[in-house]
Z-matrix of the N, CA and C atoms (Angstrom, degrees):
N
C 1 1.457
C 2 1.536 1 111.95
N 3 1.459 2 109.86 1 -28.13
C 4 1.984 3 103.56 2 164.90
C 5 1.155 4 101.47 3 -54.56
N 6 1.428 5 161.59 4 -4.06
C 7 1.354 6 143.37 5 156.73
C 8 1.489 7 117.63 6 -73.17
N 9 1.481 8 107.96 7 -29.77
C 10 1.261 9 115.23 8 171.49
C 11 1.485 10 121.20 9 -64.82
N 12 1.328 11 118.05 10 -45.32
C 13 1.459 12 123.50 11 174.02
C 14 1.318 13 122.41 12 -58.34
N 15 1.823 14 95.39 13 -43.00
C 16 1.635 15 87.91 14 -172.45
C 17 1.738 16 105.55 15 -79.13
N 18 1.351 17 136.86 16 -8.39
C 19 1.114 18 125.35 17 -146.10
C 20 1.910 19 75.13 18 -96.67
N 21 1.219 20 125.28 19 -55.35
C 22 1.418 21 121.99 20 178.07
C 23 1.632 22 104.22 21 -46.43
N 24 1.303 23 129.74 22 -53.40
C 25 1.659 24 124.32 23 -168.54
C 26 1.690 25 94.81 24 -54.17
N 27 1.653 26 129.21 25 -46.22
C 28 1.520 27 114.49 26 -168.54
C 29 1.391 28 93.50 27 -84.45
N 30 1.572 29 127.63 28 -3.53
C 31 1.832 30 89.66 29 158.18
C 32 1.310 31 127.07 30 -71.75
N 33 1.469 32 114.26 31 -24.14
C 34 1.339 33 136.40 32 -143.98
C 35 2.127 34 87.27 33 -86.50
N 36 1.073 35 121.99 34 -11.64
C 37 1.524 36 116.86 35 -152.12
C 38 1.765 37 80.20 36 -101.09
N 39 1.797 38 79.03 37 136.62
C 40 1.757 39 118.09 38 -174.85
C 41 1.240 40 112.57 39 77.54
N 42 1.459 41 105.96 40 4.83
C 43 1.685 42 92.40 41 176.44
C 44 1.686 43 104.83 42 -125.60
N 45 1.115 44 127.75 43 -161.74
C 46 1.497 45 142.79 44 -122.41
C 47 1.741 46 97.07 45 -88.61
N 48 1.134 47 109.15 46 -50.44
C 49 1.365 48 128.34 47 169.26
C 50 2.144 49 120.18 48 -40.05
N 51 1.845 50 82.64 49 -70.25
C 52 1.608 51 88.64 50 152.34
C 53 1.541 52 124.92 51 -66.16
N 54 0.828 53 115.07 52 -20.48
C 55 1.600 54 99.53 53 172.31
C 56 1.499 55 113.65 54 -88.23
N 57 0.974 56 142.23 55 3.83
C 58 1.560 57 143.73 56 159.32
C 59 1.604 58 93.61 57 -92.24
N 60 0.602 59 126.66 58 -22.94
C 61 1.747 60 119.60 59 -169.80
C 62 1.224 61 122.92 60 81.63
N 63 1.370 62 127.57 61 58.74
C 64 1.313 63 150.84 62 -164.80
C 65 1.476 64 106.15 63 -100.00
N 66 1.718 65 121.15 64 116.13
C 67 1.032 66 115.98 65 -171.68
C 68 1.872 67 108.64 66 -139.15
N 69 1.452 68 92.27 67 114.42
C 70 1.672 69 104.13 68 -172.59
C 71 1.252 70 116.18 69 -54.53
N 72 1.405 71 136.04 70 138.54
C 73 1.521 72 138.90 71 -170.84
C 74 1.482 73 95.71 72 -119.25
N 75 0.892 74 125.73 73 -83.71
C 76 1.289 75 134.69 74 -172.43
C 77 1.856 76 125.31 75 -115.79
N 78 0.852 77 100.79 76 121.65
C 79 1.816 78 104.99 77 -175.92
C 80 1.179 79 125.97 78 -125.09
N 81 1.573 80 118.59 79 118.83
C 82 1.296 81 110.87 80 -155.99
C 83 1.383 82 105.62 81 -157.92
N 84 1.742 83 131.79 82 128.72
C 85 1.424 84 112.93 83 -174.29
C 86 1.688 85 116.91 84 -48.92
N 87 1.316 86 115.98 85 -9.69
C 88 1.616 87 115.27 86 179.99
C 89 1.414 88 115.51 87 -94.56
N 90 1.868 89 110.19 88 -31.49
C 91 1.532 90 93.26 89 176.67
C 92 1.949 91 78.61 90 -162.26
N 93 1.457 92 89.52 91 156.29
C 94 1.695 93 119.88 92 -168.77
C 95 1.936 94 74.10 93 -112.74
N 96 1.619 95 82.60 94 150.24
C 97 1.892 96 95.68 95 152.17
C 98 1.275 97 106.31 96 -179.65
N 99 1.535 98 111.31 97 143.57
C 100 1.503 99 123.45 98 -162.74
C 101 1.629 100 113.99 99 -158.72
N 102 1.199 101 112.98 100 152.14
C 103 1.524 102 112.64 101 -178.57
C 104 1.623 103 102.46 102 -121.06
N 105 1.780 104 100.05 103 156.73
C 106 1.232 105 104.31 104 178.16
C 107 1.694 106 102.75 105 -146.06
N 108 1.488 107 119.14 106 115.09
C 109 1.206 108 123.53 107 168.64
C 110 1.870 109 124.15 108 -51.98
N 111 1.063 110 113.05 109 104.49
C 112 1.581 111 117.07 110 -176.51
C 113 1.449 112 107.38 111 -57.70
N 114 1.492 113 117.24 112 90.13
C 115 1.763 114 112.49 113 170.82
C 116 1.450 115 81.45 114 -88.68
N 117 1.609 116 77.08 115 156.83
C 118 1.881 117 117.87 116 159.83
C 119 1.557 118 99.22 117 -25.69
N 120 1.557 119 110.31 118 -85.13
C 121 2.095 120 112.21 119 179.23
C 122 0.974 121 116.64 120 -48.56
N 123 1.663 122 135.15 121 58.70
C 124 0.941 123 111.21 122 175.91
C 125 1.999 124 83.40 123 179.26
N 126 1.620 125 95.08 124 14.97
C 127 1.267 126 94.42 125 169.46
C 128 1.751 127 118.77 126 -139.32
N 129 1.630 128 124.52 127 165.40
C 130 1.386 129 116.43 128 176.36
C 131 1.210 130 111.21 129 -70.71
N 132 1.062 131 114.82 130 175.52
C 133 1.666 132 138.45 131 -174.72
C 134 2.140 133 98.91 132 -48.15
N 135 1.120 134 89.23 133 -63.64
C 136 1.765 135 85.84 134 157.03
C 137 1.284 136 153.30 135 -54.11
N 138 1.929 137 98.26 136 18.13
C 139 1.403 138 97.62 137 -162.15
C 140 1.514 139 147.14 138 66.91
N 141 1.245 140 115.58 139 -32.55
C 142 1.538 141 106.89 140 140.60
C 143 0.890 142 149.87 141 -83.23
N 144 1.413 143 129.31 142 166.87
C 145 1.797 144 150.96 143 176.88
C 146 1.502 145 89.93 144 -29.49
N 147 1.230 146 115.90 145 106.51
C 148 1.670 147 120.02 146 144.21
C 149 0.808 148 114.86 147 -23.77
N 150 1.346 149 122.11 148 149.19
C 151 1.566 150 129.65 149 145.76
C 152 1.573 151 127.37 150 -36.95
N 153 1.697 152 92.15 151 -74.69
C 154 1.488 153 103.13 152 164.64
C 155 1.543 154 131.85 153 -24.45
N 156 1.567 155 102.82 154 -55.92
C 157 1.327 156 119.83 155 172.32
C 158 1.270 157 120.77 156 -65.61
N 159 1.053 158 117.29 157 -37.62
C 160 1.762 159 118.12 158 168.05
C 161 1.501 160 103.06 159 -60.83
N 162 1.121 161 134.06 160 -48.72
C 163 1.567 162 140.52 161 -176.58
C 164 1.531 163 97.65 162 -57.28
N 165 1.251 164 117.80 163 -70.96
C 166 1.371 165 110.97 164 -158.67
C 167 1.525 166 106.20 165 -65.51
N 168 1.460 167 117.75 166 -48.42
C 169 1.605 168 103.00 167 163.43
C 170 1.706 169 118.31 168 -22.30
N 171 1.161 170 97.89 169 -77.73
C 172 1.368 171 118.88 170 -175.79
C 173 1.824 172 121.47 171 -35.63
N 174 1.560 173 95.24 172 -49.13
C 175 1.700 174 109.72 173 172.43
C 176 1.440 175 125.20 174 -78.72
N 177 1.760 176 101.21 175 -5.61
C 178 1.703 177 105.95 176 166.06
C 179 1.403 178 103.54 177 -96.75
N 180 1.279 179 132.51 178 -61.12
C 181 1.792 180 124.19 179 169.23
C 182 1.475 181 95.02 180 -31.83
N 183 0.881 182 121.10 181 -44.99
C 184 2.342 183 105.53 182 -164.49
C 185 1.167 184 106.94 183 -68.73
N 186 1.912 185 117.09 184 -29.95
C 187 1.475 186 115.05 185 -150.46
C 188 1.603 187 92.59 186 -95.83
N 189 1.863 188 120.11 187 -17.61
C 190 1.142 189 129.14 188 -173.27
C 191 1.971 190 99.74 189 -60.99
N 192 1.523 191 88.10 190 -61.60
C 193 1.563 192 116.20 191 175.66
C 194 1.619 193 114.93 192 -20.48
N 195 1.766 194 81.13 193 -45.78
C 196 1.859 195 79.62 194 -168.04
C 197 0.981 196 119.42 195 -108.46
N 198 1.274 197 123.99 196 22.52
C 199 1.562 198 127.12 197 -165.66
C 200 1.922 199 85.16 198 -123.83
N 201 1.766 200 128.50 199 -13.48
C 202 1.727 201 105.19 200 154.58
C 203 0.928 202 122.74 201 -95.41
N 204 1.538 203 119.17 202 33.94
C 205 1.261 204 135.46 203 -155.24
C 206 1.790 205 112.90 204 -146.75
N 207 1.241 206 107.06 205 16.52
C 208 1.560 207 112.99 206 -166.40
C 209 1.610 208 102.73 207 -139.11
N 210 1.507 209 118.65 208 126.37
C 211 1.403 210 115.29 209 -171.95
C 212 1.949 211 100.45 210 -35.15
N 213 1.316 212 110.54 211 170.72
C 214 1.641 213 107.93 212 170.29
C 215 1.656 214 110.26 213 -83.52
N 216 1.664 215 114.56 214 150.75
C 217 1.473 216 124.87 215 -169.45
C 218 1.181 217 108.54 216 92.03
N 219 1.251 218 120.56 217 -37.61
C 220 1.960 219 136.33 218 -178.54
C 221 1.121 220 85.59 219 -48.83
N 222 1.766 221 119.85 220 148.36
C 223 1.707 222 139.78 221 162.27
C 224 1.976 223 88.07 222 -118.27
N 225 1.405 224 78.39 223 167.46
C 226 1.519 225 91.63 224 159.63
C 227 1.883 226 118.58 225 -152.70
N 228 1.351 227 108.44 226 -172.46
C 229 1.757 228 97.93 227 -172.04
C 230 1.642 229 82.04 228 -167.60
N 231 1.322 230 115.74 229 133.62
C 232 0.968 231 142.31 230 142.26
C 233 1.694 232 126.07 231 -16.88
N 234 1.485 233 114.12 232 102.08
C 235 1.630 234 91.63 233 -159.57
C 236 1.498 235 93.76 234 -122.60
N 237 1.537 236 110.09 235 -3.39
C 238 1.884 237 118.74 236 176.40
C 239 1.339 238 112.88 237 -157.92
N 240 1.075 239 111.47 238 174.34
C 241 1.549 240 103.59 239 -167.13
C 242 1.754 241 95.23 240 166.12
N 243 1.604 242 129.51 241 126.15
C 244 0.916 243 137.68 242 -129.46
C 245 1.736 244 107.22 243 -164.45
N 246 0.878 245 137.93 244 92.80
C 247 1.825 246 121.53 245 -157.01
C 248 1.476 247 93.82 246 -146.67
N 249 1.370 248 107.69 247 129.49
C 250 1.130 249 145.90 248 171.72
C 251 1.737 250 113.69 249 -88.17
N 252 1.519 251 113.51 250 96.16
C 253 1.147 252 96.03 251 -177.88
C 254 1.490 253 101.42 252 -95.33
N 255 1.316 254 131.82 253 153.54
C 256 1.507 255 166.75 254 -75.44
C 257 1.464 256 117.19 255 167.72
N 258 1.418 257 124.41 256 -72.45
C 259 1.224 258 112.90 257 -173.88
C 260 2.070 259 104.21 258 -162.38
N 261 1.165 260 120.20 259 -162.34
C 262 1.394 261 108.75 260 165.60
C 263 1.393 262 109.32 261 -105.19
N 264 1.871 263 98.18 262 -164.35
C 265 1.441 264 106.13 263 -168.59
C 266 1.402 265 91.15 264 -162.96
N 267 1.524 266 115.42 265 91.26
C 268 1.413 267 106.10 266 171.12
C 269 1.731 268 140.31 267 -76.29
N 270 1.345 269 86.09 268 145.66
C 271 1.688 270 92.48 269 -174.86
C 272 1.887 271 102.16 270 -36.65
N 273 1.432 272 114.97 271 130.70
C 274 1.608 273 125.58 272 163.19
C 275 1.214 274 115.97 273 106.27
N 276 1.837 275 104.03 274 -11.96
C 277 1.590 276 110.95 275 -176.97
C 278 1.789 277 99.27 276 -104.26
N 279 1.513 278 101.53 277 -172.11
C 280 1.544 279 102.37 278 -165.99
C 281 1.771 280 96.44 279 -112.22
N 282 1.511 281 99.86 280 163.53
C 283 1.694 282 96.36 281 172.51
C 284 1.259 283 96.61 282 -131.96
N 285 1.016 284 138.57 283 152.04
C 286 1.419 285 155.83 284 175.97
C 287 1.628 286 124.85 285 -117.61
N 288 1.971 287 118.75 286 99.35
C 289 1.342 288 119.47 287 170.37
C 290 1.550 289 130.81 288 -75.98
N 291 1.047 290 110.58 289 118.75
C 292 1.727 291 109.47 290 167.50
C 293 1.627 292 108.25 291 -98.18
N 294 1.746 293 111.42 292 120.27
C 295 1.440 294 101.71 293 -179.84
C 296 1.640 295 100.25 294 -102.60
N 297 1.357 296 149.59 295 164.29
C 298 1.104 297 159.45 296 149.01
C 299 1.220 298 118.83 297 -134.95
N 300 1.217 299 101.49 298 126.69
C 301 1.844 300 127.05 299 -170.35
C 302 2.222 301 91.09 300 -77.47
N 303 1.011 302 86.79 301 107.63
C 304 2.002 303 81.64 302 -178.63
C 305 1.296 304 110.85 303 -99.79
N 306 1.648 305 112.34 304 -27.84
C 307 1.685 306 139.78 305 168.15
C 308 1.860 307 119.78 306 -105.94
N 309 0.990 308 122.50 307 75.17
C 310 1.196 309 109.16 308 153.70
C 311 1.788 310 129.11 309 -92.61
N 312 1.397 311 90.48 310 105.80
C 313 1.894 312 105.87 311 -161.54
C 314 1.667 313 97.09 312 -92.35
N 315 1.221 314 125.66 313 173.15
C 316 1.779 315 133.37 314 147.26
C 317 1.545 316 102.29 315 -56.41
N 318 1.232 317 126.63 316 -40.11
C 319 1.609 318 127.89 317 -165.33
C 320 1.497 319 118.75 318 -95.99
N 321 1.709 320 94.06 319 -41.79
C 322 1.672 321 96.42 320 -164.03
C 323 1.741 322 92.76 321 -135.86
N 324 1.502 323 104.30 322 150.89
C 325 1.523 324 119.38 323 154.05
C 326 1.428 325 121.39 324 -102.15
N 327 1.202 326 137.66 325 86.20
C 328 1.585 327 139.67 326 159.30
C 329 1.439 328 111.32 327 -46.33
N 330 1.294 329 126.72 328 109.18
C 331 1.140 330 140.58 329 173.26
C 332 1.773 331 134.22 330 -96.93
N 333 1.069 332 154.11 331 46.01
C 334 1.650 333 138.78 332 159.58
C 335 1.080 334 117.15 333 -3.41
N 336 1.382 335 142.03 334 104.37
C 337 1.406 336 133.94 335 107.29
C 338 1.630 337 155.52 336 -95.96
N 339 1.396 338 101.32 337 148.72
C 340 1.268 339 88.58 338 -159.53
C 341 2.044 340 95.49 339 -109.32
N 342 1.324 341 96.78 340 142.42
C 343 1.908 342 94.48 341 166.91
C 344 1.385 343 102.14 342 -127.03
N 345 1.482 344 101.67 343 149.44
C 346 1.578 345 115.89 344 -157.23
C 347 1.880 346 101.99 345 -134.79
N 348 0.752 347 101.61 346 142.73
C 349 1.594 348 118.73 347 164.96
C 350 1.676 349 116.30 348 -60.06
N 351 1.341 350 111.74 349 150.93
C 352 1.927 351 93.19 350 -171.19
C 353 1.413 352 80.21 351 -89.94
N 354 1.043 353 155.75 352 46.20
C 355 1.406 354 150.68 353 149.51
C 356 2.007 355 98.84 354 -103.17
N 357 1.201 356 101.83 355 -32.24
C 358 2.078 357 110.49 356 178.93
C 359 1.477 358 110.94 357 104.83
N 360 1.902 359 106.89 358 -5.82
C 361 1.574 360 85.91 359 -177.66
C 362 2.157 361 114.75 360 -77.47
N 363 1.269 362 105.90 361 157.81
C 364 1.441 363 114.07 362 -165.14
C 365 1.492 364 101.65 363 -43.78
N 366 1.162 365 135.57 364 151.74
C 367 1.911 366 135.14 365 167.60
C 368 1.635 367 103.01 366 -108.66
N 369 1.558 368 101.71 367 -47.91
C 370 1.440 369 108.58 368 -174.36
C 371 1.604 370 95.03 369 -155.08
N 372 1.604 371 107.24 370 172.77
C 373 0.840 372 134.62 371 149.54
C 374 1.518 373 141.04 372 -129.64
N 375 1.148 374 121.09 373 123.32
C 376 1.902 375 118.67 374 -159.21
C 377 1.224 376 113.72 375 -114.72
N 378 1.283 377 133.01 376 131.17
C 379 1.242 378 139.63 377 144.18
C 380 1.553 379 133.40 378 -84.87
N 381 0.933 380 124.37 379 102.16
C 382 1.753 381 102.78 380 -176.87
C 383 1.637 382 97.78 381 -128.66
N 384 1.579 383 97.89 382 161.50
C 385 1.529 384 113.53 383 160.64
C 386 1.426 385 110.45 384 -110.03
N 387 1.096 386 120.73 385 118.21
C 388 1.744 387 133.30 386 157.45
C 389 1.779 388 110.52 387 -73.39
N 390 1.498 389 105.62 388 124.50
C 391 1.498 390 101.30 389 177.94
C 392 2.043 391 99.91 390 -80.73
N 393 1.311 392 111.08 391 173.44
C 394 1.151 393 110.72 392 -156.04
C 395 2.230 394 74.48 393 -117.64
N 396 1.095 395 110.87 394 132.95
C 397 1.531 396 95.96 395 150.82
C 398 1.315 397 115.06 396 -123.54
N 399 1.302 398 129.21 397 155.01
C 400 1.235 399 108.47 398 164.94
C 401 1.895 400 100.81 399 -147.45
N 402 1.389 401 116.74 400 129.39
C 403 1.179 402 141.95 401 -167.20
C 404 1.681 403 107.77 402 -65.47
């Protein structure tokens, strides 16, 4: 499955994902996992993990989730998405995503993730649905 990660990390390069510094650990139709170093750009006036940034972390592990989880040719798009923020994530330390596919439908992927502090306490918690398309 390290072929799997890395072949997703060189899709991910020049786009939105790579530019936060999003780095795939493990990839698997049962569970996605990835770390992301908290720089300064990418935090509020207080030094922590944005909001935003916790979301979009969170909505690429789901969209990872559901795309080993969707017949092949199938796309998908984000049709909910729901996050419970939890705790912080200071600028210089690491955060850590767990995605889990909890729904794999013909239509939709229901996704869990959780992002964690490199200490493990909770940052957020996410729910999303991925629509399933298939052409």
């Amino acid at each position: 499955m390290a072929n799997l990660a890395a072949d997703m990390q060189a899709r991910f390069k020049d786009l939105f994902p790579d530019l936060m510094g999003m780095e795939l650990d493990e990839v698997t139709p049962d569970k996605v996992v990835a770390h992301m170093t908290v720089r300064k750009d990418l935090c509020t006036i207080g030094d922590n993990l944005h909001g935003g940034a916790i979301m979009a972390f969170a909505d690429t592990l789901g969209a990872v989730a559901a795309i080993l989880n969707m017949p092949q040719g199938a796309r998908t798009t984000t049709i909910e998405s729901k996050t419970n923020f939890i705790g912080g994530a200071a600028a210089g330390t690491r955060v850590t995503g767990e995605s889990v596919a909890v729904h794999k439908g013909r239509t939709t992927v229901v996704c869990q993730t959780t992002i964690r502090s490199e200490a493990g306490k909770l940052v957020a918690l996410v729910t999303q649905t991925q629509l399933v398309m298939v052409s």
